[in-house]
matplotlib code that plots the C-alpha trace (Angstrom):
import matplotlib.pyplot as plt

x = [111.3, 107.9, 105.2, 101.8, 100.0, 96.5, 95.8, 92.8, 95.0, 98.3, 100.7, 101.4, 98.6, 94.8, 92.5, 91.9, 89.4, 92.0, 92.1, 94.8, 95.6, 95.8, 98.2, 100.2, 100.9, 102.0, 104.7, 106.0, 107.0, 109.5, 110.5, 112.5, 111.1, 107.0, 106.8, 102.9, 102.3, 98.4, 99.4, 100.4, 103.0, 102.7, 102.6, 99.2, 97.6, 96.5, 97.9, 94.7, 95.0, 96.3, 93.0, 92.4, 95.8, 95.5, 92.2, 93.8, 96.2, 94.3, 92.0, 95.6, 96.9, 93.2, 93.7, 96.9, 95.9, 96.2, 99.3, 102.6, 104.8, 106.7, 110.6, 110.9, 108.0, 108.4, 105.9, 106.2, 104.2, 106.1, 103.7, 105.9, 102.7, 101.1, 104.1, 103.9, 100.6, 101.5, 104.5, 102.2, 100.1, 102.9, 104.2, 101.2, 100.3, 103.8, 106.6, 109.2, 108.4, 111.1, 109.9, 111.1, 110.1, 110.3, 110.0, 110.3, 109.8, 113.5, 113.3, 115.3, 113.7, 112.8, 109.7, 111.6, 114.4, 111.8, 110.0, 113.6, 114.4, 110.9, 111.2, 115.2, 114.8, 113.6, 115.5, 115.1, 115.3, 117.1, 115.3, 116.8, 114.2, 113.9, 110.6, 111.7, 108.9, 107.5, 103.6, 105.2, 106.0, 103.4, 104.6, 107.9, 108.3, 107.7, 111.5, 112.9, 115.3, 118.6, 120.3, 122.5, 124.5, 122.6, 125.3, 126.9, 123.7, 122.3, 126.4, 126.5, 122.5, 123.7, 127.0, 125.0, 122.0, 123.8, 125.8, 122.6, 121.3, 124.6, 123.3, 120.6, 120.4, 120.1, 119.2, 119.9, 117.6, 118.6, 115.0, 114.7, 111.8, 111.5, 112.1, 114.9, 114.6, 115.2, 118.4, 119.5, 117.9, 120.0, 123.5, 122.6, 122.9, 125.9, 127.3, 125.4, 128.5, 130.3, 127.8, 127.6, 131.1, 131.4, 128.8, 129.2, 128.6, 124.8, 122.1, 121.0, 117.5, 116.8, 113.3, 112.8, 109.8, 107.7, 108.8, 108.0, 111.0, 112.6, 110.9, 112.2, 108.7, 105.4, 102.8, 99.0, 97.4, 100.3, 98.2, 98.0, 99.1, 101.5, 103.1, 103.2, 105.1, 107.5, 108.6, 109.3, 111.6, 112.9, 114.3, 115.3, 117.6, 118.8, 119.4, 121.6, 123.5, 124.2, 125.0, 124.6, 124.2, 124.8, 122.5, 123.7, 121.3, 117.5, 115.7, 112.2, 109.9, 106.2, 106.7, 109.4, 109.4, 110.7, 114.4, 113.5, 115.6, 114.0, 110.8, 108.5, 109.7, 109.1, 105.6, 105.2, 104.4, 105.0]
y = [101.2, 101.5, 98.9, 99.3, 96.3, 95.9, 92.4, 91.6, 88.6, 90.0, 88.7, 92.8, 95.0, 93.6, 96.3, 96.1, 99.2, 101.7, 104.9, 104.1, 107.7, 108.7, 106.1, 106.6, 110.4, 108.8, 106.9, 109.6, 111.5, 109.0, 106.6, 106.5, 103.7, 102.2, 98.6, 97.5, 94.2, 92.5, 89.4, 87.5, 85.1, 84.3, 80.5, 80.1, 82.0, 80.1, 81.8, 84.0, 84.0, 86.6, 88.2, 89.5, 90.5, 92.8, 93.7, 95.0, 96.5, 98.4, 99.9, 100.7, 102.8, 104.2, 105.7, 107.2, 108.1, 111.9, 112.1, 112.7, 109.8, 108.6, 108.1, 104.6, 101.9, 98.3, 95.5, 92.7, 89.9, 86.4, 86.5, 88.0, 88.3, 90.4, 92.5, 92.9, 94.3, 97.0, 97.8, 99.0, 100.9, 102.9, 103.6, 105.2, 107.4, 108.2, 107.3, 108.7, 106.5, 104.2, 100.5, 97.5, 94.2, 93.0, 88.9, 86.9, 83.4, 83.6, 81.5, 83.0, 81.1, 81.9, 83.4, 85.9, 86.6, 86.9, 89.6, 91.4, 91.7, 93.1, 95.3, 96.2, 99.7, 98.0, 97.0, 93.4, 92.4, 88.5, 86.9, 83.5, 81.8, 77.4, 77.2, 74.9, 76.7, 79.9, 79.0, 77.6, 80.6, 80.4, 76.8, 77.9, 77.3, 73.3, 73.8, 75.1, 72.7, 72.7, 70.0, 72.4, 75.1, 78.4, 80.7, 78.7, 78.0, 81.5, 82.8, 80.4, 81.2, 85.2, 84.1, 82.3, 84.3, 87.4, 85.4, 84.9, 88.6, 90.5, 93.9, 93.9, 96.2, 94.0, 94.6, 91.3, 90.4, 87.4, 86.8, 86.7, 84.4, 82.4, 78.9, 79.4, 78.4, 80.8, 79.6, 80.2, 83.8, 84.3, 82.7, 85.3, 88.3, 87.3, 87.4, 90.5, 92.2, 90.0, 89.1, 92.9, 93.2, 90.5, 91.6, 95.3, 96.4, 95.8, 97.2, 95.2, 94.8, 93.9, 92.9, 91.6, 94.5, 92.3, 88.9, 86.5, 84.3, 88.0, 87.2, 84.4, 83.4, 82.9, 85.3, 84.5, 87.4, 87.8, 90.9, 92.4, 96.2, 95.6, 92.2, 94.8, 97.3, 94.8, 93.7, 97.1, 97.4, 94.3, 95.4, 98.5, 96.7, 94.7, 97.8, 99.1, 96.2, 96.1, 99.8, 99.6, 103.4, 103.6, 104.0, 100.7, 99.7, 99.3, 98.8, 97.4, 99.0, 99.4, 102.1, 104.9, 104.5, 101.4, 103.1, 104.1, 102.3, 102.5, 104.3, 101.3, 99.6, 102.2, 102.1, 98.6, 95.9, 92.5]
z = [112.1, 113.3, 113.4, 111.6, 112.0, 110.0, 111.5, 114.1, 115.8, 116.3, 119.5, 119.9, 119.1, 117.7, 117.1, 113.4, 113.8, 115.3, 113.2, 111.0, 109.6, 113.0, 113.8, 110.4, 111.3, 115.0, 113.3, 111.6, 114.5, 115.4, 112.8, 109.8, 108.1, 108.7, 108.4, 107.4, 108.0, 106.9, 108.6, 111.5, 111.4, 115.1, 115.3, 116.8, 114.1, 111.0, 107.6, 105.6, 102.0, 99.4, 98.6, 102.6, 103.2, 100.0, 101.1, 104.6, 103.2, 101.0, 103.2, 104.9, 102.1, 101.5, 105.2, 104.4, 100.7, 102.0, 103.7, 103.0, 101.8, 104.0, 102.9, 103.2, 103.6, 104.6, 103.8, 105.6, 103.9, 102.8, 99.5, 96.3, 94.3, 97.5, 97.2, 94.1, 93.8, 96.6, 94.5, 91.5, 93.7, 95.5, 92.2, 91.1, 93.7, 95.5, 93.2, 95.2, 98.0, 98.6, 99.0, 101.5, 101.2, 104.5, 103.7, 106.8, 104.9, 104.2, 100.9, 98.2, 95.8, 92.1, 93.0, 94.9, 92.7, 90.1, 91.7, 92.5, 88.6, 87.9, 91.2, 91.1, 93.3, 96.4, 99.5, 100.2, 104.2, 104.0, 106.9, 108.9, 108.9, 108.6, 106.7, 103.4, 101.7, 101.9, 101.7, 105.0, 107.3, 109.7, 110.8, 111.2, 114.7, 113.4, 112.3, 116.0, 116.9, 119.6, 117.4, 115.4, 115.8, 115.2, 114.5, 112.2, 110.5, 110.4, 109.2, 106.3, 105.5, 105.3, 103.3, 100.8, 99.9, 99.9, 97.0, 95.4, 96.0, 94.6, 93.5, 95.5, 98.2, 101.2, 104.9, 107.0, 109.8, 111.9, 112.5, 116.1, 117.5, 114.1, 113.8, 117.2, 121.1, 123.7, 124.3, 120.4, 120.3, 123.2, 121.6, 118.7, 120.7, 122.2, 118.4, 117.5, 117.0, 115.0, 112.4, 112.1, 111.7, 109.5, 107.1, 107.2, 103.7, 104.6, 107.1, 109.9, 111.0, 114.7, 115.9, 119.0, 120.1, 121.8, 121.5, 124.5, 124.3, 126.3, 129.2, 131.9, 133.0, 131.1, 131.6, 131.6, 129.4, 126.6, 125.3, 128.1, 128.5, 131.7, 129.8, 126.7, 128.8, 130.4, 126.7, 125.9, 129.0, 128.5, 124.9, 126.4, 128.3, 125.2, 123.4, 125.8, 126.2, 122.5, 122.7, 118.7, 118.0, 113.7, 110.5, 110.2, 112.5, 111.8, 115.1, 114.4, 117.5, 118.8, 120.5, 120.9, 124.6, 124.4, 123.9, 127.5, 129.8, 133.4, 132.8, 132.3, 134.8, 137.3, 136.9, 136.7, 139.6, 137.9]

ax = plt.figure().add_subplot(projection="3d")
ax.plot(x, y, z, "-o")
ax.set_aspect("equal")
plt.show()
């Protein structure tokens, strides 16, 4: 899964004027599924309403009017109504596109079931996240807390909603970075394997590209290109460790070379 971000603030890449076709037709070389997300939901951003992120995404889908559909698209918004409206618009100008909505809010609540009756041929990504509402996702690191046992928590939050989401096709994302301490994002990798194993009638979505809770020690300039290029190595090294090689597995990315084990590192002198 590759990463189109149409947002001026983003914690990975914020340059809202880039050429977005030209990026678009990038993606394509090397992903399977483009995720498109109109905002951030890093905490130190404040949340924009529904009326600019439709706006950014629109000019998006006005970039890529021309080009090919791509097989699968991701949205990644926490808004069902935002979703909704992209969801009409795909279906009018590339029907056979195949539609994710990528909700990191991790409410199943009846807005979202709602919108999953009156939108039954998309893939839904089930997000851990610890927001109680969903108009709440950009505060989510409000609810990070070491007093509870995060694999128990996020393995009951998988068992329930899935419950609540039978017949859906569901992709489960165990939300790295959201609402969890280092320390927990770490405890979920070590069970990587048996969540996977223990929910294996579903695709599993793993995005850590980027995320600073990877690195041991804080960096100054978080946007920098070298800190950017030691994230990528960093989840590199990740990847490899997991040594998770299946369709199964949706790896969310910036950039291909982050599947590169050593090559970032060896040009690197942090």
């Amino acid at each position: 899964m590759g990463v189109l971000n149409m947002t001026p603030n983003s914690f990975s890449k914020a340059d809202i004027n880039k050429d977005i076709a030209i990026e678009y037709n990038s993606l394509k070389t090397w992903s399977d599924i483009i995720d498109i997300g109109a905002e951030s939901t890093a905490p130190m951003n404040a949340p924009i309403d529904a009326i600019t992120e439709l706006n950014r995404l629109e000019s998006c889908f006005e970039a890529i009017y021309q080009a090919i559909a791509h097989p699968r698209i991701s949205i990644d918004t926490y808004r069902p109504e935002v979703f909704y409206e992209v969801y009409l618009w795909f279906k009018t100008y590339w029907p056979a596109s195949k539609l994710i909505w990528n909700d990191v809010s991790g409410c199943v609540d009846d807005d979202c079931l709602a919108l999953l009756k009156e939108c039954p041929d998309i893939e839904y990504v089930l997000c851990h996240n610890r927001v109680p509402k969903r108009d709440m996702t950009n505060t989510h690191m409000q609810y990070a807390s070491e007093n509870f046992d995060i694999t128990k928590e996020v393995f009951e939050f998988f068992n329930e909603n899935t419950q609540k989401l039978k017949g859906q096709e569901v992709i489960l994302d165990m939300c790295f970075g959201f609402a969890k301490t280092r320390e927990q994002n770490l405890r979920l990798f070590q069970n990587m394997r048996t969540f996977i194993n223990q929910f294996n009638q579903h695709q599993h979505l793993i995005g850590i590209s980027r995320k600073s809770f990877l690195r041991l020690d804080p960096i100054g300039d978080s946007k920098s290109v070298d800190n950017q290029k030691h994230l990528d190595a960093l989840q590199a090294m990740v990847f490899n460790e997991l040594n998770l090689n299946s369709p199964q597995i949706i790896y969310r990315v910036h950039e291909p070379s982050s599947f590169l084990l050593w090559d970032h590192f060896l040009e690197l002198d942090i």
